[in-house]
N, CA, C and O atoms as a MOPAC input file, in Angstrom:
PM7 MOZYME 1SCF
protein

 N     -4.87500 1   -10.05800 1   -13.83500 1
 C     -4.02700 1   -10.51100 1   -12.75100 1
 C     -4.77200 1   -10.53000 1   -11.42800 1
 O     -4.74900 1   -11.46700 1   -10.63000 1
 N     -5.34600 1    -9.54100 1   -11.30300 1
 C     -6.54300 1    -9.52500 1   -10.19500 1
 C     -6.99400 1   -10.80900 1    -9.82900 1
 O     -6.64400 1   -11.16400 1    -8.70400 1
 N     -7.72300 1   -11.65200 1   -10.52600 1
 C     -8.16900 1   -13.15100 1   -10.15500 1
 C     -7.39200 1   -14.15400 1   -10.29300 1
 O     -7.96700 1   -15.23800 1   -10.38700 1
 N     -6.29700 1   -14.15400 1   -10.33500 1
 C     -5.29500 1   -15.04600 1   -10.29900 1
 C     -4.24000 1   -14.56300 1    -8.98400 1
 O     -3.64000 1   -15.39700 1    -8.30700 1
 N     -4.15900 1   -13.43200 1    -8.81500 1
 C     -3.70900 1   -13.07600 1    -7.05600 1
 C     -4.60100 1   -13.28900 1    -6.50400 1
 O     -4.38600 1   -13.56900 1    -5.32500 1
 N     -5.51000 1   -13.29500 1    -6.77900 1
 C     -6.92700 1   -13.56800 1    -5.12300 1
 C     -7.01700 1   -14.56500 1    -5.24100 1
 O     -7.46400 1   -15.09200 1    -4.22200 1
 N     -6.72400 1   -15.54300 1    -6.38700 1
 C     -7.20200 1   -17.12200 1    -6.14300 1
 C     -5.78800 1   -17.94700 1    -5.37900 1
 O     -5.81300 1   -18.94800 1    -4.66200 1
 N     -4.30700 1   -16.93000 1    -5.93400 1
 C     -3.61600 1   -17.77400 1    -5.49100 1
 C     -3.34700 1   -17.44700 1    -3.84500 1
 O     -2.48900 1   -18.12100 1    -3.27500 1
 N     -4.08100 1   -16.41700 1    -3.09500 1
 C     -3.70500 1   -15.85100 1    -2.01900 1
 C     -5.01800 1   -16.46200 1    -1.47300 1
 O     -4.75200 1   -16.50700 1    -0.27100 1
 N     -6.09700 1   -16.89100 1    -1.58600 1
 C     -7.45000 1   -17.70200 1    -1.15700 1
 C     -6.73000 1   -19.26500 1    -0.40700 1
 O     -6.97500 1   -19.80500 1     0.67200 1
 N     -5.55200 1   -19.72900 1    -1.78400 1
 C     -4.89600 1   -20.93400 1    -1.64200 1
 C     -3.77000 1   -20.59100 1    -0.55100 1
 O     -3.41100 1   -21.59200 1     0.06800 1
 N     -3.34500 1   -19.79400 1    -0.30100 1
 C     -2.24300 1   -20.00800 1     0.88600 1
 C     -0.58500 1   -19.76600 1     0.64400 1
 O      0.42200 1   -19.92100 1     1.33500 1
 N     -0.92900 1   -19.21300 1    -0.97800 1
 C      0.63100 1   -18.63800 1    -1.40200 1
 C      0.44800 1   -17.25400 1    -1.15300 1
 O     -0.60600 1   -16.61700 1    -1.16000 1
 N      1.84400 1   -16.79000 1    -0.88700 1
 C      2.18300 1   -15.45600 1    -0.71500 1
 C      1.75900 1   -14.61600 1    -1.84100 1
 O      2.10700 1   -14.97900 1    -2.96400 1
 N      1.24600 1   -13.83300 1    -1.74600 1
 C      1.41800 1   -12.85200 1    -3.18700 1
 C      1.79400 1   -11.30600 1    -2.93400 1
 O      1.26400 1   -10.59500 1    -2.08000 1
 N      2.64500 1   -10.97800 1    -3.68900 1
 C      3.39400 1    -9.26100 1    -3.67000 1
 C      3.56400 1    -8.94600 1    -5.10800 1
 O      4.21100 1    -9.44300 1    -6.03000 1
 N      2.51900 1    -7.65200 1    -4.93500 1
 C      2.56100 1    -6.87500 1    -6.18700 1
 C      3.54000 1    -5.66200 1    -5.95000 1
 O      3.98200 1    -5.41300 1    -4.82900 1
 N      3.85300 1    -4.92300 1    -7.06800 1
 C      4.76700 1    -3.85900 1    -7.27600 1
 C      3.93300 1    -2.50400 1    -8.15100 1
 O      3.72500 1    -2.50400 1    -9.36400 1
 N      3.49500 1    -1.27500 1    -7.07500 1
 C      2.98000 1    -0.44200 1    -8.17600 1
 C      3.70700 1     0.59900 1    -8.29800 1
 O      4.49900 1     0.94700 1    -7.42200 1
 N      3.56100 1     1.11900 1    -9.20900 1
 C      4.48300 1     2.53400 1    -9.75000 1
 C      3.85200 1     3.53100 1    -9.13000 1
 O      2.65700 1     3.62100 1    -9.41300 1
 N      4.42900 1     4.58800 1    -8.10200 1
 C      4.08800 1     5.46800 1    -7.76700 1
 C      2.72500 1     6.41000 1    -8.26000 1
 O      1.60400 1     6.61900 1    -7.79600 1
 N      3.57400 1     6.89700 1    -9.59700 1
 C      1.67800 1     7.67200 1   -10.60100 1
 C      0.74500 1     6.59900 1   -10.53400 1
 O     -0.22100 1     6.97900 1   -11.19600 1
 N      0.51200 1     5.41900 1   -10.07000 1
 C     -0.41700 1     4.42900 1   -10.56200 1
 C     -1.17100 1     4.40100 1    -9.20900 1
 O     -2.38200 1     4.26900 1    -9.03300 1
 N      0.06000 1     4.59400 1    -8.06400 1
 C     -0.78500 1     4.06000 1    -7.04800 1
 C     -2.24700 1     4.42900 1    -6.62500 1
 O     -3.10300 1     3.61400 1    -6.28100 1
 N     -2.40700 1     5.89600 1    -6.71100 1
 C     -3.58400 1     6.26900 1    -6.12100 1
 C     -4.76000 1     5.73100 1    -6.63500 1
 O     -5.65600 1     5.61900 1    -5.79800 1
 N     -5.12100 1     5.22800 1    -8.18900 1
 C     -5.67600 1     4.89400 1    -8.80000 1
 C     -5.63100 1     3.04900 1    -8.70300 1
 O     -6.28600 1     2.48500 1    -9.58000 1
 N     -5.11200 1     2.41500 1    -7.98800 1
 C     -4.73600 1     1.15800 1    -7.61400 1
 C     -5.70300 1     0.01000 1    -7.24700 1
 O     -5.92800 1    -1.17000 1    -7.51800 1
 N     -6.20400 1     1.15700 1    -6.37700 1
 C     -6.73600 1     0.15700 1    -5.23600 1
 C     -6.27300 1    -0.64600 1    -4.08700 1
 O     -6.95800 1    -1.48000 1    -3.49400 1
 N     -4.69000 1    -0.23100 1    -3.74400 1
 C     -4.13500 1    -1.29900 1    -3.11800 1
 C     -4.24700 1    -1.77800 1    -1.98100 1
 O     -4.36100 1    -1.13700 1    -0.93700 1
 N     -4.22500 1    -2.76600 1    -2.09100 1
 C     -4.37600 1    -4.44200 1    -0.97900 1
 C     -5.57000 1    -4.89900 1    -1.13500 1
 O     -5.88300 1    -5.85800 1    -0.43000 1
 N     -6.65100 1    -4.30300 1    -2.17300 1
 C     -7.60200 1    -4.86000 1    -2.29900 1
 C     -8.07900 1    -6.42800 1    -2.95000 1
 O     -9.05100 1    -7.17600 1    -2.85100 1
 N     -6.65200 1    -6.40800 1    -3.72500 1
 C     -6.33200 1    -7.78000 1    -4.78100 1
 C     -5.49800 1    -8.64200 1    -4.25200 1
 O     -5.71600 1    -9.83400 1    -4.03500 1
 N     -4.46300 1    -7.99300 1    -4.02400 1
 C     -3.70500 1    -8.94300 1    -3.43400 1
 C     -3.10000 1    -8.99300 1    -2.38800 1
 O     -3.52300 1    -8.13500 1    -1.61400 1
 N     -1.92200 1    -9.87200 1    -1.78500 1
 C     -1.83700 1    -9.89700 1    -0.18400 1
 C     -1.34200 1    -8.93600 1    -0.00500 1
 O     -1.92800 1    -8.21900 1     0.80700 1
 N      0.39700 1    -8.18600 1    -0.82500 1
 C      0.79400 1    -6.78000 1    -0.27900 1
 C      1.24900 1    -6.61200 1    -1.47500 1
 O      1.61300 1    -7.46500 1    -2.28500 1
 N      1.20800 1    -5.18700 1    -1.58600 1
 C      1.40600 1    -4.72200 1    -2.57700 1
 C      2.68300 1    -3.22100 1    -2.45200 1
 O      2.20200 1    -2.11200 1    -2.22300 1
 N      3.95300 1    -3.33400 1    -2.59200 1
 C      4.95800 1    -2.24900 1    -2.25900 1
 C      4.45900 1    -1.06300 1    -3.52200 1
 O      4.01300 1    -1.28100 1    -4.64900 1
 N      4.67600 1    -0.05400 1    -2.97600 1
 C      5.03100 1     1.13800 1    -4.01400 1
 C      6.22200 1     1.27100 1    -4.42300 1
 O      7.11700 1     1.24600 1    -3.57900 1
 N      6.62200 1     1.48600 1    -6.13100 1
 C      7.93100 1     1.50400 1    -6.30600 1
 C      8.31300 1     2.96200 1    -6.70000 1
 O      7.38300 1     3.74000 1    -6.48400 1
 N      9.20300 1     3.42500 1    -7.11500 1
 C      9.02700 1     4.67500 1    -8.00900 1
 C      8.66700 1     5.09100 1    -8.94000 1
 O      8.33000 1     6.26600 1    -9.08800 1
 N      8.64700 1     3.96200 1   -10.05500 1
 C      8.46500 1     3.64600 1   -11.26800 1
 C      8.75000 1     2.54400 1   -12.05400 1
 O      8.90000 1     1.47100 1   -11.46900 1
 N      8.90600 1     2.60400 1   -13.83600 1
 C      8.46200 1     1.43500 1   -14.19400 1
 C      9.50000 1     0.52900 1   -14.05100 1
 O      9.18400 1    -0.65500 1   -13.93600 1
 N     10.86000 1     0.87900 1   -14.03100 1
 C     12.18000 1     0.17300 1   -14.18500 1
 C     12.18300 1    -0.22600 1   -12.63000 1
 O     12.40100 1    -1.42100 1   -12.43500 1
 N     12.02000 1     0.40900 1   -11.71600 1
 C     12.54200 1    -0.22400 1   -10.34000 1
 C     11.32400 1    -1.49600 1   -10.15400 1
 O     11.57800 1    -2.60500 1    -9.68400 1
 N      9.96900 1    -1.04800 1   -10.63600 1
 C      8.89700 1    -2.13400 1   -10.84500 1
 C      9.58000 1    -3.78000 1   -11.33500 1
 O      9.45500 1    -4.92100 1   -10.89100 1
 N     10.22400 1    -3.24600 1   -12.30500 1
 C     10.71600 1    -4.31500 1   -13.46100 1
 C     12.03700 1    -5.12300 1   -12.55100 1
 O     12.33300 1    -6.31100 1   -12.67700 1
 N     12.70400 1    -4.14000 1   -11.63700 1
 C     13.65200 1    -4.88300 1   -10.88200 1
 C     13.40400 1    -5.65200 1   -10.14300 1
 O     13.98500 1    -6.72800 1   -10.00200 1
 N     12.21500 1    -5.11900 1    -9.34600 1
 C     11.75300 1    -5.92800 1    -8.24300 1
 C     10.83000 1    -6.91300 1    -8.31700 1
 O     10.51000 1    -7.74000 1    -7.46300 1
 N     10.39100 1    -6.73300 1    -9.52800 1
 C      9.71900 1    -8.46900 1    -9.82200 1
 C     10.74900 1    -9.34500 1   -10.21700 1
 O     10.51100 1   -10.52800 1    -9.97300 1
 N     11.79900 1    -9.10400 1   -10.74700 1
 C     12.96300 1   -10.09600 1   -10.66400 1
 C     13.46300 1   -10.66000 1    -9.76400 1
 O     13.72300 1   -11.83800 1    -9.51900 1
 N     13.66000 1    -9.20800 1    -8.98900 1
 C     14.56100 1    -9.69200 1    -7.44500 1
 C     13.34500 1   -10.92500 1    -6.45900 1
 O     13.76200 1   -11.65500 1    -5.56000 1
 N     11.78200 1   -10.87900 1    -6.93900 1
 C     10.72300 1   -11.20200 1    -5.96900 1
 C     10.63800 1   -12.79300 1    -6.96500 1
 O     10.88900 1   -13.94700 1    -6.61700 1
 N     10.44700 1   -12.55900 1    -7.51900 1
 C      9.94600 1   -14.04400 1    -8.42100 1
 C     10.70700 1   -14.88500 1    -8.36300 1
 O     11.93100 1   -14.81600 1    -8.24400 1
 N     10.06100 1   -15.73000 1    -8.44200 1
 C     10.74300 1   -17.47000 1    -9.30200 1
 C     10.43200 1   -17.54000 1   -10.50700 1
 O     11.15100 1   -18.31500 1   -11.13800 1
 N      9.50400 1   -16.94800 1   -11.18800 1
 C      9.31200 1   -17.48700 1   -12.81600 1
 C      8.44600 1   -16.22400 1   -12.64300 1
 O      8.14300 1   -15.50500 1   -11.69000 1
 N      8.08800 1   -16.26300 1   -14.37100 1
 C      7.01800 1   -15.04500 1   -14.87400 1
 C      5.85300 1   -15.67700 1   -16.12400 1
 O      6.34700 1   -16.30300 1   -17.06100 1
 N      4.72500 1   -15.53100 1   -16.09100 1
 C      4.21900 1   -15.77400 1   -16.78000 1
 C      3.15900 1   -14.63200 1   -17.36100 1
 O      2.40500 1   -13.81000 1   -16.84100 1
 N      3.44300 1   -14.95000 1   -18.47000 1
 C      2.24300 1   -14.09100 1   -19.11900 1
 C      0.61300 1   -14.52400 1   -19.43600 1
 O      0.02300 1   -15.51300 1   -19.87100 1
 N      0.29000 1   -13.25600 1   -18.97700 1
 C     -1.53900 1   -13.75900 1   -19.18700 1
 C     -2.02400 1   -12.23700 1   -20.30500 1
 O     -1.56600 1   -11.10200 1   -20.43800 1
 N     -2.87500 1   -12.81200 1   -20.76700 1
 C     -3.81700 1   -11.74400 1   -21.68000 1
 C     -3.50100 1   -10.16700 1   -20.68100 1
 O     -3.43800 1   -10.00300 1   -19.46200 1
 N     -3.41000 1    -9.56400 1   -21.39800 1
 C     -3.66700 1    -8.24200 1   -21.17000 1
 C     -2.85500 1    -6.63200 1   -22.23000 1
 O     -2.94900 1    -6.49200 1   -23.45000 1
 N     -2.29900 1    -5.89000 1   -21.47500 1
 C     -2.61200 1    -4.67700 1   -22.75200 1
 C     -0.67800 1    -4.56300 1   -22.63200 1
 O      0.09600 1    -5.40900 1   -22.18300 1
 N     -0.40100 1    -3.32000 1   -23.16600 1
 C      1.23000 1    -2.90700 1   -23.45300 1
 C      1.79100 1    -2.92900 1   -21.85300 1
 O      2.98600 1    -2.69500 1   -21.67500 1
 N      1.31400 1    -3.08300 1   -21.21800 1
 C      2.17100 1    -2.89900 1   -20.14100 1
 C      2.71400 1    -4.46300 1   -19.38000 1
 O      3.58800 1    -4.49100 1   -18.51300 1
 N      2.01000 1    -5.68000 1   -19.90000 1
 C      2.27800 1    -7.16900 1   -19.81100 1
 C      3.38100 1    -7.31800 1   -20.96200 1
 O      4.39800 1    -7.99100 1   -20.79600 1
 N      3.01000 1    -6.44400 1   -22.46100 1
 C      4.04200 1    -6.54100 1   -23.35600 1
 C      5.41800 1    -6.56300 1   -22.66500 1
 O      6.25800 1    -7.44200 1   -22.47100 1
 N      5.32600 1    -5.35100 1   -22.39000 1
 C      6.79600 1    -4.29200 1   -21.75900 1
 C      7.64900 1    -5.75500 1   -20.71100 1
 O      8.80900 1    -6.16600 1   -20.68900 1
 N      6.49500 1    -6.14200 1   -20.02600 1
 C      7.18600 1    -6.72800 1   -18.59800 1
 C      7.48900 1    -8.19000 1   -19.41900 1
 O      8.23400 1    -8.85100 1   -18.69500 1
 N      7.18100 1    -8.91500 1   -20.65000 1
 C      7.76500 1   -10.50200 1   -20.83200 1
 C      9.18400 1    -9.55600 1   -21.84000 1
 O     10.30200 1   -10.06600 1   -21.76400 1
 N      9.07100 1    -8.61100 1   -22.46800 1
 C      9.86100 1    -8.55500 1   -23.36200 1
 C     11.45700 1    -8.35900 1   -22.75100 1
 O     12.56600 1    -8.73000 1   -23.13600 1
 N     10.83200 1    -7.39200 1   -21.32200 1
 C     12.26300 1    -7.08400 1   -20.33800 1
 C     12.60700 1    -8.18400 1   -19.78500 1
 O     13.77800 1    -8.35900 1   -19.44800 1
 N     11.65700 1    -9.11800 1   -19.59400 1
 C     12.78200 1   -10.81600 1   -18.52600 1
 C     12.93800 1   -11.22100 1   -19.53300 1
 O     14.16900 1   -11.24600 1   -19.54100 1
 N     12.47200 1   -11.80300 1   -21.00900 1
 C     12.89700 1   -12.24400 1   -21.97200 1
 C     14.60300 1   -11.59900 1   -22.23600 1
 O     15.57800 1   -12.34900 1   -22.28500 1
 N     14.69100 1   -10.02400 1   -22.38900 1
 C     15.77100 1    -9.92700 1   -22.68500 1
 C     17.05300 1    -9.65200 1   -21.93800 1
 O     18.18400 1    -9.51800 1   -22.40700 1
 N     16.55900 1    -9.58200 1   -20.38800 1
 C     17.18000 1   -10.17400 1   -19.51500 1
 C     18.00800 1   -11.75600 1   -19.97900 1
 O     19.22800 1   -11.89300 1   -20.05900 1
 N     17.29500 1   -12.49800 1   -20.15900 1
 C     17.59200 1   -13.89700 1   -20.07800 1
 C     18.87500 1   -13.94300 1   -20.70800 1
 O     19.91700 1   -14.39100 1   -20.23100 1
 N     18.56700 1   -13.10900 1   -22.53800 1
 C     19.11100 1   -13.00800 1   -23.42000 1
 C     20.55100 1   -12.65200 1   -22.86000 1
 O     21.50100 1   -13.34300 1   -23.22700 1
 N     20.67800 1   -11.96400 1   -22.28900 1
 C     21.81900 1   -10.69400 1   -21.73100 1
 C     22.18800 1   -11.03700 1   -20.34600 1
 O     22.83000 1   -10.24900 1   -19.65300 1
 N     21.70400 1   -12.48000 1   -19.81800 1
 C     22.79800 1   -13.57000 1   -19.25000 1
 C     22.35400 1   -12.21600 1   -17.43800 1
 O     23.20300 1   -11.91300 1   -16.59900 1
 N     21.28800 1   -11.88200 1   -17.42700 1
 C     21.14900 1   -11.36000 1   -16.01700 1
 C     19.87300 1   -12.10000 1   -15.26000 1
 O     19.35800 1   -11.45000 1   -14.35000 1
 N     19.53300 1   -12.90300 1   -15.44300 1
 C     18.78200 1   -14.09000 1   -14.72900 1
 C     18.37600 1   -15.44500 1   -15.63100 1
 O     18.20600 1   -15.39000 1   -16.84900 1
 N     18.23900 1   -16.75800 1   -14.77700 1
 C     17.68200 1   -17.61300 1   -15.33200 1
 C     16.08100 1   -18.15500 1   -15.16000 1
 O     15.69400 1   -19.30600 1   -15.35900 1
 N     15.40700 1   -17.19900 1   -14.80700 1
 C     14.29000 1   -17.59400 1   -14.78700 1
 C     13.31900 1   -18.35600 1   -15.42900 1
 O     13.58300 1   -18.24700 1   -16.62600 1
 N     12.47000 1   -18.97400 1   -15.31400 1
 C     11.57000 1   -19.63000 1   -16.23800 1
 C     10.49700 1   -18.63900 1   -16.59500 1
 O      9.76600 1   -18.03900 1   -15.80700 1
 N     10.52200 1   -18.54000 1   -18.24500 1
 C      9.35300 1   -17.45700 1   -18.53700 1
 C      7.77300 1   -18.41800 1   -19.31700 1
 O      7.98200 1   -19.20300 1   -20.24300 1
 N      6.71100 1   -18.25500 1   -18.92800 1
 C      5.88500 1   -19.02300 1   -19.99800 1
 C      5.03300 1   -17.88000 1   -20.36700 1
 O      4.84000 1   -16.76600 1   -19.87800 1
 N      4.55300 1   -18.56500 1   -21.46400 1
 C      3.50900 1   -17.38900 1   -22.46800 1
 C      2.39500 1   -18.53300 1   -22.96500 1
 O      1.45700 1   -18.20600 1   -23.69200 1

């Protein structure tokens, strides 16, 4: 995600990441992208990329990209947003 926030924040779109508190120190933040909020954890994480986005897409990476298409996926399912998801 790293080079896809710096490329899209190079271009002139906004970008806001969401880190989980235990994560932050280990982060790096604002180094990647334009701002980056601290949340408490993983569920308020998961809220606030809903409440922040227009769509979600998935790119390569490990269980924690799993976690985040499977929750807007079953969001969708369960009629609490219409977002556009791609994979």
């Amino acid at each position: 995600m790293g080079y896809v926030s710096r490329a899209a924040r190079d271009r002139g779109s906004q970008v806001l990441g969401f880190v989980p508190k235990p994560m932050a120190a280990a982060n790096n933040i604002g180094k990647t992208n334009g701002e980056e909020l601290v949340v408490s954890g993983m569920q308020e994480r998961l809220t606030a990329m809903l409440h922040h986005a227009d769509a979600f897409i998935a790119l390569p990476g490990g269980f924690g990209n799993i976690e985040e298409i499977f929750t807007m996926a079953s969001w969708v399912q369960l009629h609490i947003h219409e977002k556009p998801i791609k994979c």
